[in-house]
Structures are given as C-alpha cells and as structure tokens.
VOBAMI-69588 format. One record per residue (C-alpha): residue in three letters; z, y, x. Coordinates in steps of 0.5 Angstrom, whole numbers, padded with zeros to 4 digits, always signed. Example, Ala and Ser with C-alpha at 12.3 -4.5 7.8 and 13.67 -1.06 7.14 Angstrom:
2
ala+0016-0009+0025
ser+0014-0002+0027
END
This chain:
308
unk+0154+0208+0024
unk+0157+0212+0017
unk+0158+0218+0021
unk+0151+0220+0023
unk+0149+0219+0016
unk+0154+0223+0013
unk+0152+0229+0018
unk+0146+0230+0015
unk+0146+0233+0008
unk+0151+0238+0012
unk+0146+0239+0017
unk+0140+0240+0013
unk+0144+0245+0007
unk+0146+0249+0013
unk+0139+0250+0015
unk+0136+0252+0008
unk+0142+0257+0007
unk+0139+0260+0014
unk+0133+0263+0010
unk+0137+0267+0005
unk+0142+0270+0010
unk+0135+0273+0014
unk+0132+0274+0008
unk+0138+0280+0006
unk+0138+0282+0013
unk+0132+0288+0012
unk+0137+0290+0007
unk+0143+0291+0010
unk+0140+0294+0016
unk+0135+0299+0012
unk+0142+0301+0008
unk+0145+0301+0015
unk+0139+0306+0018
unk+0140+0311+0011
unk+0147+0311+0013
unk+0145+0312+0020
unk+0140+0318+0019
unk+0146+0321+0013
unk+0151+0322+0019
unk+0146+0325+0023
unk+0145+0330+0019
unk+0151+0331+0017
unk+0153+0332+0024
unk+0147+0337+0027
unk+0150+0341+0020
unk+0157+0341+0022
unk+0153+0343+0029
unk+0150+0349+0026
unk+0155+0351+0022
unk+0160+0351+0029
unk+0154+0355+0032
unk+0154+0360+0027
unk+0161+0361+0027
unk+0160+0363+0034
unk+0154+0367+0033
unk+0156+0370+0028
unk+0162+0376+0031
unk+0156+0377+0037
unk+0151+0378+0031
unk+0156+0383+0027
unk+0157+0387+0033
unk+0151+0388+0035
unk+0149+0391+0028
unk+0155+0395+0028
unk+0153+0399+0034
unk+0147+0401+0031
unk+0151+0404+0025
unk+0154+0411+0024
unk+0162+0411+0025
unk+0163+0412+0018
unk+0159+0407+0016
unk+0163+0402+0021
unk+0169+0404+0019
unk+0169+0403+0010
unk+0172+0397+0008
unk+0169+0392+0006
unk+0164+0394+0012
unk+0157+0396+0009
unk+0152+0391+0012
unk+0146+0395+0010
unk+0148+0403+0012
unk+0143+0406+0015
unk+0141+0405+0023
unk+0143+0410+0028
unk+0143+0410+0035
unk+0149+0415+0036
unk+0153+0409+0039
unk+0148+0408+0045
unk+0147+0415+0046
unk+0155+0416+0047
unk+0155+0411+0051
unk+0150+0413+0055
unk+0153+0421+0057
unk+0148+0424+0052
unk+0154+0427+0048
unk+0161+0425+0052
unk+0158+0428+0060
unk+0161+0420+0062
unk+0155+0417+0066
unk+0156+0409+0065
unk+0150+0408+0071
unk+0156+0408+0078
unk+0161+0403+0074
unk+0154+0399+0071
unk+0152+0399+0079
unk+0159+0398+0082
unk+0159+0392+0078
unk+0152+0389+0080
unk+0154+0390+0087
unk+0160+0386+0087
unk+0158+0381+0082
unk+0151+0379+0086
unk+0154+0380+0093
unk+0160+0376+0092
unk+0156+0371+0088
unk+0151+0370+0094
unk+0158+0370+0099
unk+0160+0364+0095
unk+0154+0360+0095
unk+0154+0361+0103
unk+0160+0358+0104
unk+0161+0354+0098
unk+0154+0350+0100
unk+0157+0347+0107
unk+0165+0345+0103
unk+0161+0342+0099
unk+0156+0339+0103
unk+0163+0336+0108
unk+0166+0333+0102
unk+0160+0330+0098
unk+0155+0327+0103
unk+0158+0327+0110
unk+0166+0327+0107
unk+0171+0329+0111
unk+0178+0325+0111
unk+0183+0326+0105
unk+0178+0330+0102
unk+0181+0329+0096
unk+0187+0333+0099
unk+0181+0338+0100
unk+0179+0339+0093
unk+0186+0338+0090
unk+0189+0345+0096
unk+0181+0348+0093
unk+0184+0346+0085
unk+0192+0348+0085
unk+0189+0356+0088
unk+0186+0356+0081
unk+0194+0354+0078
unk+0197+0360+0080
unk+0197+0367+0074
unk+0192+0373+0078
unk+0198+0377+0075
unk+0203+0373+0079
unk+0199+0375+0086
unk+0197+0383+0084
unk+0203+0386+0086
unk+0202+0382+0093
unk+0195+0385+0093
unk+0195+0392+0091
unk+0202+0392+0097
unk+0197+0389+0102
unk+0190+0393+0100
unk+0194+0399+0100
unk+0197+0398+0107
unk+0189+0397+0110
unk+0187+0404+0105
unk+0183+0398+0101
unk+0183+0401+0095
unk+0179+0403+0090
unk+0173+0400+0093
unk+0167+0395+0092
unk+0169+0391+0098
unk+0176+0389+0096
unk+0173+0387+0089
unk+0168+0383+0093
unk+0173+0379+0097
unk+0177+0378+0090
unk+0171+0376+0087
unk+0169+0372+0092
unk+0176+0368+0094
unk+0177+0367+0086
unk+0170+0364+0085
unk+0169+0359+0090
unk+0174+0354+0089
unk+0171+0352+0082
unk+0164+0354+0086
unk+0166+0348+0091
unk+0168+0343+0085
unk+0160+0344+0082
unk+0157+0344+0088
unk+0160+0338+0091
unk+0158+0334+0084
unk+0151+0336+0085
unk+0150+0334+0092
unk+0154+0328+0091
unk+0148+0326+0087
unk+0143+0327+0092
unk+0140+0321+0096
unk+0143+0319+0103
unk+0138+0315+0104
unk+0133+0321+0105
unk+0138+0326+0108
unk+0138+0320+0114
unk+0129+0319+0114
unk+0129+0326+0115
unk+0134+0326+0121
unk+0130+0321+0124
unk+0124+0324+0124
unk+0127+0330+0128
unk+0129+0335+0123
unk+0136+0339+0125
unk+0141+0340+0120
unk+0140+0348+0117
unk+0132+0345+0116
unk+0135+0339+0112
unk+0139+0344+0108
unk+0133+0350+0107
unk+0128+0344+0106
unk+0132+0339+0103
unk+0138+0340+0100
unk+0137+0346+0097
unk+0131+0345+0094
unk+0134+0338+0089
unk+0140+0342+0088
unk+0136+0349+0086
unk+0139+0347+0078
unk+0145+0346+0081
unk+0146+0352+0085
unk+0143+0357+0080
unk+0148+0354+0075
unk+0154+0355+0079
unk+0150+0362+0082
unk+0150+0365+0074
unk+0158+0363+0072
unk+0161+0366+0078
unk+0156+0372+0077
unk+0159+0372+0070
unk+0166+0371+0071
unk+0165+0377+0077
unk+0162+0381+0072
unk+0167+0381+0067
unk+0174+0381+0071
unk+0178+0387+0069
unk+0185+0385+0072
unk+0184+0387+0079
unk+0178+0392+0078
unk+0184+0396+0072
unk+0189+0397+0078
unk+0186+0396+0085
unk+0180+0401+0083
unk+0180+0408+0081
unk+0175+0414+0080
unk+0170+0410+0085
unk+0169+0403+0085
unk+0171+0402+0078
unk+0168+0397+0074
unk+0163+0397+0067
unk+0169+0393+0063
unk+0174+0398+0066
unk+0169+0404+0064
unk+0169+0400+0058
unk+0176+0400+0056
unk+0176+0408+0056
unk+0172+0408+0050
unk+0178+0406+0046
unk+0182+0412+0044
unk+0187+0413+0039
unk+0183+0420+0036
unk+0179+0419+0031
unk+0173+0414+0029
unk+0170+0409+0035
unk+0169+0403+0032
unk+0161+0403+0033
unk+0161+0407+0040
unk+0165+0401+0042
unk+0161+0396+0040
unk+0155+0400+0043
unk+0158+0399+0049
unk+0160+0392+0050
unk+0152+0391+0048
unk+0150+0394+0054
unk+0155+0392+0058
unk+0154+0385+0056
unk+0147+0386+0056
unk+0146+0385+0065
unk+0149+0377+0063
unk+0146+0376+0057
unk+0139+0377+0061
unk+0141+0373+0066
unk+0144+0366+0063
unk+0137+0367+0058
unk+0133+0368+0064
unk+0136+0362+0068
unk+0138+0357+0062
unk+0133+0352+0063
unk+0136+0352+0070
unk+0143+0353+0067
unk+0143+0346+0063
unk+0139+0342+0067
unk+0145+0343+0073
unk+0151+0342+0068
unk+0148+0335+0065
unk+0146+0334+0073
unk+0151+0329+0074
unk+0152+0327+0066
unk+0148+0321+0067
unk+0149+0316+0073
END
C-alpha cells in the first residue's frame, strides 16, 4: 500500500519538470537553425570559390586571346592592355595563309557521325541489358567496361600496322571507327542506367495494344529517354572532338583534326601566347556552344537515375 503512495510525488515532480524542458525547446532548435543557415552559407561560399578556381584559367585565356603577344608576354601579365583581335586574325589565315575550316569540318564530321553511330548501337545494347536483359549481362557490362582498362597508346601501334595494311590512313573514316568504338562502351553504361528507369509496365501496355518493337523504341522509348540520350549524344560528342592521340599519328595532311591544327601553333620561334589562346577559344567554341545549348537536357539526364 506504501508503494504507490510513495510513487506519486516522483511522478508528479516528473510532469512539472516536463514543461521546463519544452519551454527551452524553441531556443535550442532556433540556435540549431543559425547553425544550420551558418554551414549552409559557408558551404555555397566554398562552392563558389571552387567554381571560380575552375572558371578562372578559361576567363584568363579568353582575354589573353584578345591581347597583343607583347602584352601576353609581360610579366606580371597586364590584365588592362589593349584588346585586339590579331590572334583571332592568326587563327583564322589572315596573316599565317593556314585555313583553320578543313580540320574544324573534319573534326565535326567525325564527332557528329561517330556520336549518331554510337547511339544507333549503344540503344538496342542497352535496351538488352536493362529492360529485356539477357543472361550473365553482368559479364556483358564488366567485357564493355575492362575495353575502357586498356592505355589508347598501348593499341596505337597496333592500329597504325592494320590501318596502314587496309590504306586507312589519314582519313576521316578511320577516326569514325575510332571514335566510335571508343565511346560506346561508356555510352552502353549510361543508357542502360537511363532505360532501367523506364517503367516495364508501359512497354508491356503497348506491346499489347499491337505496337511492334522499332514502334516502341521510336514512340516510347526515345522520347522518356530523350534527356538521356542527349546527355550521353554531348559527351561522346565532346570526347570525339578533343581526342588527339589517334588523330597526331593516324592523320596527315587531309583528315587531320582541329586539335592537331591546334598544336601547330605552338613554336619554338618568337612570341605565340596570345595566338595560341585565340585558337583554343575557337576550337573550343563548337563544345562550349553545344553543352550551353543542351544543359538542361544534359543535367536533367545525369541526375535521371540519382533519385529512386
């Protein structure tokens, strides 16, 4: 009978000490919210200090293009001289009689008809492995992956011994197979992580309502997967246009690329700081033109499969 009685007070002490310990709840989750918006801020300042850290070689490379070689060559580099385009002018043959359009078109003709072969064939790989997978397709992706393992140099030679036996050389439709070959296993692995994201339940509605397979790829699978495919379409384009192993030694005189043009303008005679930086800003241009123009498309397709 003594026990009850002798739980009571502890009990009610308990429920008046209740009411304190609430009453400095707002305090300590207002202190935890400064703290909170604190980080925060400090964390997009970090952000943006990293982004500037990037930012800031491409910004000073453009404005050493538009400078005069003796202005690009003091030391410390004057940031105010006078702008000029003489390095544009270079570039483009006015002064030098070297015509930069047959590497630039080259370049574009095998970057854009590699990037459309690789999403012909990298679309039905990874339609096979993701919504209709075949058996061991994990040995399929890992084979796809471990042609990523091996050194370009190391398959040059190799190359260069079976091109030159097929009179391959110095053609744009050798650095197409190249190209090709090289970009589509990374272009199997992010189309497949986009159509695994694809719900199999409207592929089956439509083979049931009669649809064939070319209809479900061209009205279904294509159009969910567009961001996908235009982010995986931008960095094989990307990685195409500024390869330069195989384009150096496979190419020559006719099918030589824009970086390879580019590397001409580096000479040990005289002052070509700022020409050099005019050049890499022009061929730099055609990529820095398509990513602005797909970005959207581009982070919508590489954050498609972040969030289940």
């Amino acid at each position: 009978m003594t026990a009850p009685t002798l739980d009571r007070p502890a009990t009610v002490a308990t429920r008046r000490s209740r009411p304190a310990r609430a009453s400095s709840a707002p305090g300590v989750l207002a202190g935890r919210s400064r703290r909170g918006r604190a980080g925060g801020a400090l964390l997009g300042l970090v952000a943006w200090l990293v982004g500037l850290a990037f930012f800031a070689p491409v910004a000073w490379m453009v404005l050493t293009s538009f400078h005069s070689e003796t202005d690009a060559a003091t030391n410390p580099p004057s940031i105010l001289a006078p702008l000029t385009l003489d390095g544009y002018a270079n570039f483009f043959g006015a002064s030098s009689g070297a015509s930069p359009w047959p590497p630039l078109i080259n370049s574009a003709t095998a970057s854009i008809l590699s990037t459309l072969l690789v999403l012909v064939l990298a679309l039905p790989a990874a339609y096979a492995l993701s919504i209709r997978p075949v058996r061991k397709w994990s040995d399929v992706m890992f084979f796809f992956l471990s042609t990523k393992m091996l050194p370009m140099v190391a398959g040059l030679l190799p190359i260069y011994l079976i091109a030159s036996r097929l009179g391959a050389l110095d053609s744009v439709g050798l650095l197409i197979v190249l190209y090709t070959s090289m970009n589509l296993p990374i272009a199997i692995w992010m189309l497949r992580s986009f159509l695994s994201e694809i719900p199999v339940e409207i592929l089956e509605a439509a083979a049931i309502d009669g649809a064939s397979l070319p209809s479900i790829f061209r009205r279904i699978i294509v159009p969910i997967s567009g961001p996908g495919l235009a982010a995986t379409a931008l960095i094989c384009f990307i990685f195409s246009w500024n390869e330069l192993l195989f384009a150096s030694v496979l190419t020559s005189t006719q099918a030589f690329t824009a970086p390879v043009f580019l590397t001409s303008f580096v000479t040990s005679q005289g002052l070509f700081l700022a020409q050099v930086c005019a050049a890499a800003v022009a061929v730099s241009f055609p990529v820095l033109v398509a990513g602005f123009a797909a970005q959207d498309k581009l982070v919508q397709g590489l954050s498609l499969g972040a969030v289940k």
